[in-house]
C-alpha positions as a Markdown table, in Angstrom:
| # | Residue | x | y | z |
|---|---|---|---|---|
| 1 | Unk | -33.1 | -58.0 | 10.0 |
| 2 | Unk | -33.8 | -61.2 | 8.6 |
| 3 | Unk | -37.0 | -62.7 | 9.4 |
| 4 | Unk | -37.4 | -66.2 | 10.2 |
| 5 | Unk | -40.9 | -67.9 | 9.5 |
| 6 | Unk | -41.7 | -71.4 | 9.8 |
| 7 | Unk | -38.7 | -73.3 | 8.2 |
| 8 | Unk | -38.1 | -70.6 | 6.3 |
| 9 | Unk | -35.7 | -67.8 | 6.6 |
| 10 | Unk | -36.7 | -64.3 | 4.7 |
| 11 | Unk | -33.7 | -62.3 | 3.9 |
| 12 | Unk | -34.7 | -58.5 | 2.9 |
| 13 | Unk | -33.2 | -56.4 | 0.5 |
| 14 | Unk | -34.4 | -52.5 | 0.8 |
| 15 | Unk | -36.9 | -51.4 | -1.8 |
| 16 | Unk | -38.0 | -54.8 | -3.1 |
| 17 | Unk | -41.2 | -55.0 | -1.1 |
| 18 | Unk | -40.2 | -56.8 | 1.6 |
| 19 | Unk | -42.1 | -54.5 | 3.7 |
| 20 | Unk | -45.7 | -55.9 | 1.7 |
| 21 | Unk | -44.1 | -59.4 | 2.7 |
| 22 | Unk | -43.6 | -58.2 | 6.5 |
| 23 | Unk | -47.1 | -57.3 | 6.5 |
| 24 | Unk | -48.3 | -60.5 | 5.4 |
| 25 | Unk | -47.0 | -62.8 | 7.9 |
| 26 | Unk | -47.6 | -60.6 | 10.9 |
| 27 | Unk | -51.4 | -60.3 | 9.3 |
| 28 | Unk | -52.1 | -63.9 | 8.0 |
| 29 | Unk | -50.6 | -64.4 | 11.6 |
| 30 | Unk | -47.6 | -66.8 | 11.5 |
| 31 | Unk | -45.1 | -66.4 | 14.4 |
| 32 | Unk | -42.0 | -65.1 | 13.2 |
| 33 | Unk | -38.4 | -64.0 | 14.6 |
| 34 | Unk | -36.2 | -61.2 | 13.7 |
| 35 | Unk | -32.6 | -63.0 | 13.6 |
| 36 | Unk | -29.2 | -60.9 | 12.6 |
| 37 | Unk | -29.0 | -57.1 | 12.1 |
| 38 | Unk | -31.2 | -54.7 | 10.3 |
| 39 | Unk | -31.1 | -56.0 | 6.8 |
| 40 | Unk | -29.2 | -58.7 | 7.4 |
| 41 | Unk | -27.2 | -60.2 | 4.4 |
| 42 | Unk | -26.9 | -64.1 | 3.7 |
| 43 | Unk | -23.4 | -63.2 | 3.9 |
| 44 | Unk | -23.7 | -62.4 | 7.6 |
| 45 | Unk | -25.6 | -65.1 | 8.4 |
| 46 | Unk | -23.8 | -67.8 | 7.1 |
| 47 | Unk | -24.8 | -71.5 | 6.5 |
| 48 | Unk | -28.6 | -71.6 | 7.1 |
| 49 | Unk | -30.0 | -75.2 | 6.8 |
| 50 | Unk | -33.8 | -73.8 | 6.5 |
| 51 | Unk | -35.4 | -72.6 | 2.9 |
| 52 | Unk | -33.9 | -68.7 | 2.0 |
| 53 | Unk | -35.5 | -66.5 | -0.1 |
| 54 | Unk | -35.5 | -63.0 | -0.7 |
| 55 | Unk | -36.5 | -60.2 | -3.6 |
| 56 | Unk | -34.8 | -58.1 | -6.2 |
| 57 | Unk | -36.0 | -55.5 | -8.6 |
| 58 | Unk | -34.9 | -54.1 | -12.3 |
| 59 | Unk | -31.7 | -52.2 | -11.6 |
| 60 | Unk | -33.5 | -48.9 | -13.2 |
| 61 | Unk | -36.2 | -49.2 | -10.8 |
| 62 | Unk | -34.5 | -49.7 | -7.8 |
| 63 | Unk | -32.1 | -46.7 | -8.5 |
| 64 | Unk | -35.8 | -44.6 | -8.5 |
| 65 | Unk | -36.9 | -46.2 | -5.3 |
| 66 | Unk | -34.2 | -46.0 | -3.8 |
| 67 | Unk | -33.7 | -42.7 | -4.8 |
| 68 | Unk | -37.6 | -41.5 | -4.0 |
| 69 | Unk | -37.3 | -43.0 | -0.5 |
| 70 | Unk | -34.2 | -40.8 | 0.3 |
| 71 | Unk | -36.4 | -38.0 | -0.6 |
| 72 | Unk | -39.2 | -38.4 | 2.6 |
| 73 | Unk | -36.7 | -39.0 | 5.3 |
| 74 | Unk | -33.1 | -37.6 | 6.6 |
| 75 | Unk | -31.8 | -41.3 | 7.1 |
| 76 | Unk | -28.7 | -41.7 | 5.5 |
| 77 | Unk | -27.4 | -45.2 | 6.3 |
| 78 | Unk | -26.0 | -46.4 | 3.5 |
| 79 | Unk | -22.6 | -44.2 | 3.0 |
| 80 | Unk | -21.7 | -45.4 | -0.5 |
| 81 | Unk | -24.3 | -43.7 | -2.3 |
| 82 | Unk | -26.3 | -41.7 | 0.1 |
| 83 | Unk | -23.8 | -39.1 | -0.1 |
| 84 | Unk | -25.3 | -38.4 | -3.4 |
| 85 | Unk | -29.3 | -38.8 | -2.9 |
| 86 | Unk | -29.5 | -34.8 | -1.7 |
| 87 | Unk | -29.2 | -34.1 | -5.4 |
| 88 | Unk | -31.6 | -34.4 | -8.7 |
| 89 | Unk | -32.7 | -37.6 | -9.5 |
| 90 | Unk | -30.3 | -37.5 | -13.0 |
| 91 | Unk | -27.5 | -36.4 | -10.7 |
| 92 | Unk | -27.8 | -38.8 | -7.9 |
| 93 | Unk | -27.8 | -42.1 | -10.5 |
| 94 | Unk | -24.6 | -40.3 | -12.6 |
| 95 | Unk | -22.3 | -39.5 | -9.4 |
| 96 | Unk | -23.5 | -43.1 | -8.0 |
| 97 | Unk | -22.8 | -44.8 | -11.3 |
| 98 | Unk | -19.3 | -42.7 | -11.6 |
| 99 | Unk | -18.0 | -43.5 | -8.3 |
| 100 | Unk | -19.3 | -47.0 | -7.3 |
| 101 | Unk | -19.8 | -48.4 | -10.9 |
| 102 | Unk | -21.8 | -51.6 | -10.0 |
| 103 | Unk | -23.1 | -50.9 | -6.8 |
| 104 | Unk | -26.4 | -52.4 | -7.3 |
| 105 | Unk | -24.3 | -55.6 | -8.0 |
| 106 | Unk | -22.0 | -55.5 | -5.0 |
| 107 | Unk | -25.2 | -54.7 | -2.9 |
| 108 | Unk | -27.3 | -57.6 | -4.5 |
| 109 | Unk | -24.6 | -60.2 | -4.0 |
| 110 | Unk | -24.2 | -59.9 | -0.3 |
| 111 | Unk | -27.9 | -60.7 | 0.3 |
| 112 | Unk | -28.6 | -63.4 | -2.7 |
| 113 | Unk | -25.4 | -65.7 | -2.4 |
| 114 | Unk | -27.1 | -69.4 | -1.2 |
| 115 | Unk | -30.1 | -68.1 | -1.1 |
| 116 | Unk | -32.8 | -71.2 | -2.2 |
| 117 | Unk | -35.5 | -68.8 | -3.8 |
| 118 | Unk | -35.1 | -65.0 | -5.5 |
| 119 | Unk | -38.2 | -63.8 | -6.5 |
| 120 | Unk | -38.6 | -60.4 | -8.4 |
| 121 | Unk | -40.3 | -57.5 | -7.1 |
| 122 | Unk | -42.3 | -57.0 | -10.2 |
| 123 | Unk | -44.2 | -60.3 | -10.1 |
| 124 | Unk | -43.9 | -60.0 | -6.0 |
| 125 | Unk | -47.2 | -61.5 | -5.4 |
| 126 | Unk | -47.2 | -64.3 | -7.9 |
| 127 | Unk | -43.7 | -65.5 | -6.7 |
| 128 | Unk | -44.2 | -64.6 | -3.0 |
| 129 | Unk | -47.0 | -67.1 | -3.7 |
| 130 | Unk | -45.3 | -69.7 | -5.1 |
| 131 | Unk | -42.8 | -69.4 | -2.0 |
| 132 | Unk | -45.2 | -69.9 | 0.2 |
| 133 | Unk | -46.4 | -73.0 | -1.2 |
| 134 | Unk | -42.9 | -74.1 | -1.7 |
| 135 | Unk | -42.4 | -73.5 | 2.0 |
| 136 | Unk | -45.7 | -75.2 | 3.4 |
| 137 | Unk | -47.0 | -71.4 | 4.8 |
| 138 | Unk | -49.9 | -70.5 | 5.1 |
| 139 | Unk | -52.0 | -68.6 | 1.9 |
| 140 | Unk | -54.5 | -65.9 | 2.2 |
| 141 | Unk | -55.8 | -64.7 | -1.3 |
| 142 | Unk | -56.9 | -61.8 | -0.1 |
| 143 | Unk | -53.5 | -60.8 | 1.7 |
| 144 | Unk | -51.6 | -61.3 | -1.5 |
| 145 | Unk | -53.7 | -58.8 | -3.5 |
| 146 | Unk | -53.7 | -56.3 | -0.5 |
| 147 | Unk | -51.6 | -52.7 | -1.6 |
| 148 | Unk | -48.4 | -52.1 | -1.6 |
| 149 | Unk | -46.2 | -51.0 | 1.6 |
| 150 | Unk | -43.9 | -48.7 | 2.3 |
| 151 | Unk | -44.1 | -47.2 | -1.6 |
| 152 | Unk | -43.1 | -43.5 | -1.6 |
| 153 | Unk | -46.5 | -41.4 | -1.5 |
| 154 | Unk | -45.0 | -38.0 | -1.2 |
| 155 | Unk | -45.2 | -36.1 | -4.6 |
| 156 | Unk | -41.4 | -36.1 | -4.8 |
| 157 | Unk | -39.4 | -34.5 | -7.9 |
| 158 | Unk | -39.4 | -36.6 | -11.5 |
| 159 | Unk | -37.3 | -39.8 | -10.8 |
| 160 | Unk | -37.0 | -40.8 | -14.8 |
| 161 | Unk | -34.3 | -41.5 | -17.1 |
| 162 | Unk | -33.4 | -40.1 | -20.3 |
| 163 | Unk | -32.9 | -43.2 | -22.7 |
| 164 | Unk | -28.7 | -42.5 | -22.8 |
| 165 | Unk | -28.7 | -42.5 | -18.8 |
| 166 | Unk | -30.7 | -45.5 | -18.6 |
| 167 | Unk | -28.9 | -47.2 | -20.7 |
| 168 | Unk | -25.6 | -46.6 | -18.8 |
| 169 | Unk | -27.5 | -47.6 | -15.5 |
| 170 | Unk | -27.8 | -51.0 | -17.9 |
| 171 | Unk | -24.0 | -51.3 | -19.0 |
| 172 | Unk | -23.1 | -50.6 | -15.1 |
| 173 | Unk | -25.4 | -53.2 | -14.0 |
| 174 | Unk | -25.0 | -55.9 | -17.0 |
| 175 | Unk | -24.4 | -58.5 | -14.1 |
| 176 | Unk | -27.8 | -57.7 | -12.5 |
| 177 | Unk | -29.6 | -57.3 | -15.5 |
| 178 | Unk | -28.2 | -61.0 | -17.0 |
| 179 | Unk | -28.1 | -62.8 | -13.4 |
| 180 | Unk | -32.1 | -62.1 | -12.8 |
| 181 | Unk | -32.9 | -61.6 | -16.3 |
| 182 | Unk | -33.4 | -57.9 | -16.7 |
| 183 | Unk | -31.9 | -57.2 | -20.1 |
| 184 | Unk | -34.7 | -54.8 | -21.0 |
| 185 | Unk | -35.4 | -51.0 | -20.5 |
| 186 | Unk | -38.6 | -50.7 | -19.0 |
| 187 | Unk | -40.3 | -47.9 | -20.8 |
| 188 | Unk | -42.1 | -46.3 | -18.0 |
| 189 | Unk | -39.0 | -45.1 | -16.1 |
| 190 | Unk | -38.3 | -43.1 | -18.8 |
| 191 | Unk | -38.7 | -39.6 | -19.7 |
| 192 | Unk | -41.8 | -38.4 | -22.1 |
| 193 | Unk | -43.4 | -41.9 | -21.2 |
């Protein structure tokens, strides 16, 4: 679901910390609403008036997260490419990438069209900062540089790349990587780093 908060409305995309941003609010102690479904898109709920904002993440890293999560629980709620996640790491991103191309895309673009604010997922606590100054909340220094949530913890199989794999992750997700400016490989998904 989408969480309102103040005059803001926080639209969560899975594995871009939203859960670390859940945490905050209920902690710091603002009153907050769950409105539409269980990640609800901006798509589905249509012309908000009130400040949006929501997270994304480097394509590569969010295939991995994505992936790793799958691994620590039997929910499969997301038919396109958890059909796939029962397999090696290498396997799940090439039979993903071969049957639903841009997926990250598609999925991205439900939940970011209108939105007022996208922050990224690796600088979550700087721009989740800046958000809530944009949005008049509440800021609690020591909140924002509490640990992460909902981060895979079981030792799960390698989740890395090889450099041609990665690199087709990119050329599938070109629109990702130019929309939020992820035209890089980041060196640490990748095998032998």
């Amino acid at each position: 679901m989408a969480l309102k908060v103040g005059g803001a409305i926080f639209i969560h995309i899975p594995k871009t910390g939203g859960m670390w941003i859940r945490k905050y609010f209920e902690q710091v102690g603002i009153e907050s609403r769950e409105i539409g479904a269980n990640h609800a898109t901006s798509i589905e709920l249509g012309k908000i008036d009130e400040l949006t904002f929501c997270f994304v993440r480097h394509p590569l890293t969010w295939y991995q997260s994505y992936w790793k999560y799958k691994q620590t629980t039997q929910t499969r709620t997301n038919p396109p490419i958890d059909q796939f996640v029962d397999r090696p790491f290498a396997e799940f991103v090439t039979a993903a990438l071969a049957e639903h191309g841009d997926y990250l895309n598609r999925f991205y673009s439900q939940f970011v069209k209108g939105v007022n604010y996208i922050g990224k997922q690796e600088t979550l606590r700087d721009d989740f900062e800046t958000l809530l100054r944009r949005a008049e909340l509440p800021i609690d220094v020591n909140l924002l540089s509490g640990p992460e949530e909902n981060k895979s913890i079981k030792p799960v199989a390698s989740a890395k790349y090889t450099l041609p794999l990665a690199e087709r992750v990119m050329r599938h997700e070109i629109r990702v990587a130019r929309q939020f400016d992820y035209n890089y490989i980041p060196l640490d998904v990748l095998t032998g780093f």
